[in-house]
C-alpha positions in Angstrom: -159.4 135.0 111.2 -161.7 133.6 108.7 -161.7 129.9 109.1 -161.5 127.5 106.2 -163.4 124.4 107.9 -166.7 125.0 106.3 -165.0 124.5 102.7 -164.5 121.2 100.7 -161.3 119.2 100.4 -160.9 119.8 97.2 -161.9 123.7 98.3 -159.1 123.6 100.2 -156.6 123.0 97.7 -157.4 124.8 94.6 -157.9 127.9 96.6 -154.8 127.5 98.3 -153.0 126.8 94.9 -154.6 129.1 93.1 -153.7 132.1 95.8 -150.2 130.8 95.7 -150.0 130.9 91.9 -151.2 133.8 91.7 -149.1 136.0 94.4 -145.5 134.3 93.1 -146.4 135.0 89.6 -147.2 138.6 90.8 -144.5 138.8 92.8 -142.1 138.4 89.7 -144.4 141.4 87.8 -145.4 144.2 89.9 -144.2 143.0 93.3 -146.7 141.3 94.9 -151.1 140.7 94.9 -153.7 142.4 96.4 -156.8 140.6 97.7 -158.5 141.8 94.7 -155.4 140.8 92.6 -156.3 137.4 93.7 -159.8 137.2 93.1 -159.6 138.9 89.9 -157.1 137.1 88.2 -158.6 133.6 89.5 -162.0 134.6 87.7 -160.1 135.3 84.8 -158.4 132.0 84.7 -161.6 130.6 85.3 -163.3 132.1 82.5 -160.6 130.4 80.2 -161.4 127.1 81.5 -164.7 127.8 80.6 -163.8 129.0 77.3 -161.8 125.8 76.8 -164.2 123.3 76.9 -164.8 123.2 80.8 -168.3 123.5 82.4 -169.1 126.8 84.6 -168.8 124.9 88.0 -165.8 122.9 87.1 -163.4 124.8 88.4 -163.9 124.3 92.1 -165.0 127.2 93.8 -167.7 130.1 93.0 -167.6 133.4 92.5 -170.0 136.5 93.4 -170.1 139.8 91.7 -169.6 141.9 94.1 -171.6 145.9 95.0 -167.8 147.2 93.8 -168.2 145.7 90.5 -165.6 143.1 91.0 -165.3 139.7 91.3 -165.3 137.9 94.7 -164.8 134.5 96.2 -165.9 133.7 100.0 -163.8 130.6 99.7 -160.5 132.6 98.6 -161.4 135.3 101.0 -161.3 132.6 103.1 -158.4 130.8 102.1 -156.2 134.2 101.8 -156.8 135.0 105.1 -155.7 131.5 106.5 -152.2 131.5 105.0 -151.5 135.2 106.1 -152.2 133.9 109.7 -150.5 130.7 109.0 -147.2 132.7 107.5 -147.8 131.1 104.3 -147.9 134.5 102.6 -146.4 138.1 103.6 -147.9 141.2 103.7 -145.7 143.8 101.7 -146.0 147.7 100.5 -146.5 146.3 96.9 -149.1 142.7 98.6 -148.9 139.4 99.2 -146.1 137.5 98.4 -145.4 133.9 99.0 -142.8 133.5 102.2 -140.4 130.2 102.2 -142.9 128.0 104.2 -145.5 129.0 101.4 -143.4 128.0 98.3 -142.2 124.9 100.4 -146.2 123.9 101.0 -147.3 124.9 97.0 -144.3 122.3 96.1 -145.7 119.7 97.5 -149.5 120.2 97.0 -148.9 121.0 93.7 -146.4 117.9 93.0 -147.1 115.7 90.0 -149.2 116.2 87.2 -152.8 116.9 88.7 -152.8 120.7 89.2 -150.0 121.2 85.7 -152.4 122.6 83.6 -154.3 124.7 86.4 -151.4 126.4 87.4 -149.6 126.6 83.5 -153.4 128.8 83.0 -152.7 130.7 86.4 -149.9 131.6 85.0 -150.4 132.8 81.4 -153.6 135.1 83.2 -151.1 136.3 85.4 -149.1 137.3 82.4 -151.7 140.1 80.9 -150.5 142.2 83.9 -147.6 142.9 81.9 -149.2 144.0 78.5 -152.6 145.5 80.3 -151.5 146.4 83.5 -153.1 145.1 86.6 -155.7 148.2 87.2 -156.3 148.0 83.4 -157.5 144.5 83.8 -159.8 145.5 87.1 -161.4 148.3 85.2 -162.1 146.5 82.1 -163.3 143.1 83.8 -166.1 145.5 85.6 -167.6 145.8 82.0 -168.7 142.5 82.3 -172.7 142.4 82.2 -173.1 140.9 85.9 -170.4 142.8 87.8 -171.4 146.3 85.9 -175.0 144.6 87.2 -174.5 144.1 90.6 -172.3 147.5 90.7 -175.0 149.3 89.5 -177.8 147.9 91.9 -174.9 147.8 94.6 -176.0 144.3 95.3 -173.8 141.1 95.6 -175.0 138.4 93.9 -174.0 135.1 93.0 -173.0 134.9 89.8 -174.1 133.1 86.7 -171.9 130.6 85.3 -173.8 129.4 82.6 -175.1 132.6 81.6 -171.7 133.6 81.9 -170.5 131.1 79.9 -173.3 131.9 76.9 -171.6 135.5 77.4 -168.3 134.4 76.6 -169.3 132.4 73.7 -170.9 135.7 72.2 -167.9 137.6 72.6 -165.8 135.2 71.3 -167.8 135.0 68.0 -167.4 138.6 68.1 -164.1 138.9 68.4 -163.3 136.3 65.9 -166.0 138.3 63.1 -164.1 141.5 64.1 -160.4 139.8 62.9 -162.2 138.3 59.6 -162.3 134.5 61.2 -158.7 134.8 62.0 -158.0 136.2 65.5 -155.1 134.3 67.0 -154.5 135.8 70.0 -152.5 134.3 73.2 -155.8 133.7 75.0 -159.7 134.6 74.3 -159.1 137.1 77.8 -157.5 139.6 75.3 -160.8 139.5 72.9 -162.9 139.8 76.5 -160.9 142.7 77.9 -161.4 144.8 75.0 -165.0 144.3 74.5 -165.6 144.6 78.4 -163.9 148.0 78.4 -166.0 149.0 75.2 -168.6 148.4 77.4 -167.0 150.7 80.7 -166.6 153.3 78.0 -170.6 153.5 76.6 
């Protein structure tokens, strides 16, 4: 089992919210996450943090681009892991899915007004599944310039958050010159996906 005790309290918790947040609102979708469910739909929230005002290392944890082309977090790897030992998740045909003793611990660390908005983003990422599907997503999020990067050199890395950030920026101007200044859609990950796979599709 991989252990959590090298992470940060505050580590600790967002991961283990975040996972949560992410396998229940799965669970109502498709069924359940996968561990790359997680980790993909955890960078995407974080991208639209970033996007919203929030700097690249705010949201609590990092993530690497992995050789596959996807992303990856060592401390949700971690965390994942923990609460399928601990019974605070269950393994399924269609992945994880909170059990009882999981929802039971998320209601309590997420009590009160601290995590809201964290979880409230969680769940509106989580909510592409249903317009892009969830493999849609993976394939398209690969078009992004460091995971097609480290894909391509089969090398994990680290990645970038503030060029990351400058990325997102870009795309968002794009997006917004492609509607005529007028793009209103649900979130800026829409504008992202679409460019990313124009980029998977060169």
């Amino acid at each position: 089992m991989k252990s959590t005790s090298h992470l940060s309290a505050p580590e600790r918790i967002l991961t283990l919210i975040d996972s949560f947040t992410v396998c229940s609102s799965l669970a109502i979708s498709i069924g359940g996450a996968t561990e790359a469910d997680v980790h993909l739909f955890c960078f995407l929230a974080s991208l639209v943090s970033t996007s919203q005002g929030s700097s690249p290392t705010s949201w609590g944890y990092t993530f690497s681009a992995a050789e596959t082309g996807r992303p990856f977090s060592e401390p949700l790897a971690a965390t994942l892991d923990e609460m399928l030992t601990n019974g605070q998740l269950v393994s399924t045909a269609d992945g994880y899915i909170p059990s009882f003793a999981g929802e039971a611990t998320l209601a309590i660390v997420g009590a009160g007004q601290a995590y809201t908005k964290r979880i409230e983003l969680l769940k509106t990422v989580c909510n592409l599944s249903a317009v892009r599907g969830v493999p849609g997503i993976g394939r398209a999020v690969a078009g992004e310039s460091q995971l097609a990067r480290a894909a391509e050199l089969r090398s994990t890395r680290i990645i970038d958050g503030d060029e990351l950030s400058r990325t997102l920026i870009q795309m968002s101007i794009n997006a917004l010159d492609q509607a005529g200044g007028t793009y209103q859609g649900a979130l800026p990950a829409f504008a992202w996906l679409d460019q990313w796979e124009s980029a998977n599709a060169d």
